[in-house]
C-alpha positions as CSV (number, residue, x, y, z in Angstrom):
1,X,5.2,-30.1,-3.2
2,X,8.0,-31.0,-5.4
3,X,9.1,-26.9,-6.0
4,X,9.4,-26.1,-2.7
5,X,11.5,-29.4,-1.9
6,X,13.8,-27.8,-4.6
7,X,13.8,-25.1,-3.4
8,X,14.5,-25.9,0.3
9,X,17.8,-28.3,-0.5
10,X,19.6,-26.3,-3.7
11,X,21.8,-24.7,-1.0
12,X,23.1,-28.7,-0.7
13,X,22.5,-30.2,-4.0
14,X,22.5,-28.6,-7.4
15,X,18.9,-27.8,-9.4
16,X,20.3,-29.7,-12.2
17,X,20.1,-32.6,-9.8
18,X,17.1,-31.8,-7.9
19,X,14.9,-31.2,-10.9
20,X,16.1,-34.8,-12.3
21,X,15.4,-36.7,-9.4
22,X,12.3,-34.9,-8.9
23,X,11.0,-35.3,-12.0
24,X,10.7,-31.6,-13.0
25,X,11.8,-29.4,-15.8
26,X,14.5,-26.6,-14.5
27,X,12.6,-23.8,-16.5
28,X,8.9,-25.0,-14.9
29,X,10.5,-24.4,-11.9
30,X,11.8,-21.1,-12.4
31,X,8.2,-20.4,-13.9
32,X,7.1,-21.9,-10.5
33,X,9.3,-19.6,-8.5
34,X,8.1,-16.2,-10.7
35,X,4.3,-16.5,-9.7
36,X,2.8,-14.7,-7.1
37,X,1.2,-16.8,-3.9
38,X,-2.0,-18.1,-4.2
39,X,-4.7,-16.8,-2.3
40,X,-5.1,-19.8,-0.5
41,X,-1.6,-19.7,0.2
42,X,-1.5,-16.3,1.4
43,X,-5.0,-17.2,3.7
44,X,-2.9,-20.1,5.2
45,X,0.0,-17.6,5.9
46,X,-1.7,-15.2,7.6
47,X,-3.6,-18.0,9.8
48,X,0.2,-19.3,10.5
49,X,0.6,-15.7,12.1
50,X,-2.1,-15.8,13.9
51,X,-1.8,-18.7,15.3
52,X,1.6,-18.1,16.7
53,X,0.7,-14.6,18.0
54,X,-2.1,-16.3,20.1
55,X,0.8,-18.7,21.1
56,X,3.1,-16.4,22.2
57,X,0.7,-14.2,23.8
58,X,0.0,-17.3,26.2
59,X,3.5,-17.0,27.0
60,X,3.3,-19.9,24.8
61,X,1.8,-22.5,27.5
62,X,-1.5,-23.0,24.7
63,X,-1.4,-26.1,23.2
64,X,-3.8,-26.8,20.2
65,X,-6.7,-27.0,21.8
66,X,-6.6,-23.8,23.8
67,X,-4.7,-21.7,20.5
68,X,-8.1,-22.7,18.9
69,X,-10.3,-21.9,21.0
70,X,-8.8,-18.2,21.6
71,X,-8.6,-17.9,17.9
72,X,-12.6,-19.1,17.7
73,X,-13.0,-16.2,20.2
74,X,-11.9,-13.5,18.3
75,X,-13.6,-14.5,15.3
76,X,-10.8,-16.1,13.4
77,X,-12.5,-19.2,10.7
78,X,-10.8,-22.0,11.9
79,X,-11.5,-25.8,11.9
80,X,-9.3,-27.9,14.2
81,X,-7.6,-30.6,12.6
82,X,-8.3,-33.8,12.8
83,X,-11.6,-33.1,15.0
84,X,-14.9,-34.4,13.8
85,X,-17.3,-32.7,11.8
């Protein structure tokens, strides 16, 4: 959480800065910044995708509900946030 905060304001603040106030060394996060995505990561990426795709195909009138249930449809492993188990 604290890396890609970092990473999303050094265009406005400097690292040095960043990485103080954050709490961080500056060479853990250029370690941070050298690894490859997680899988998880890249399984939540590719859900993002497919998640707008069903959007947009909708001519994007889908809300949540309907986006999950045409993602259900085609097979996708999704569980809706916030639902009950």
């Amino acid at each position: 959480m604290r890396y890609p905060f970092i990473k999303e304001h050094q265009q406005q603040f400097s690292l040095s800065a960043l990485c103080r106030v954050m709490q961080v060394s500056r060479s853990g996060f250029y370690a941070w910044r050298q690894r490859p995505k997680s899988a998880r990561q890249q399984q939540n990426e590719a859900l993002t995708e497919q998640i707008r795709a069903a959007y947009h195909e909708s001519k994007e009138t889908y809300g949540s509900p309907r986006v999950f249930e045409e993602l259900k449809e085609q097979g996708v492993p999704v569980v809706r946030s916030g639902s009950p188990a």
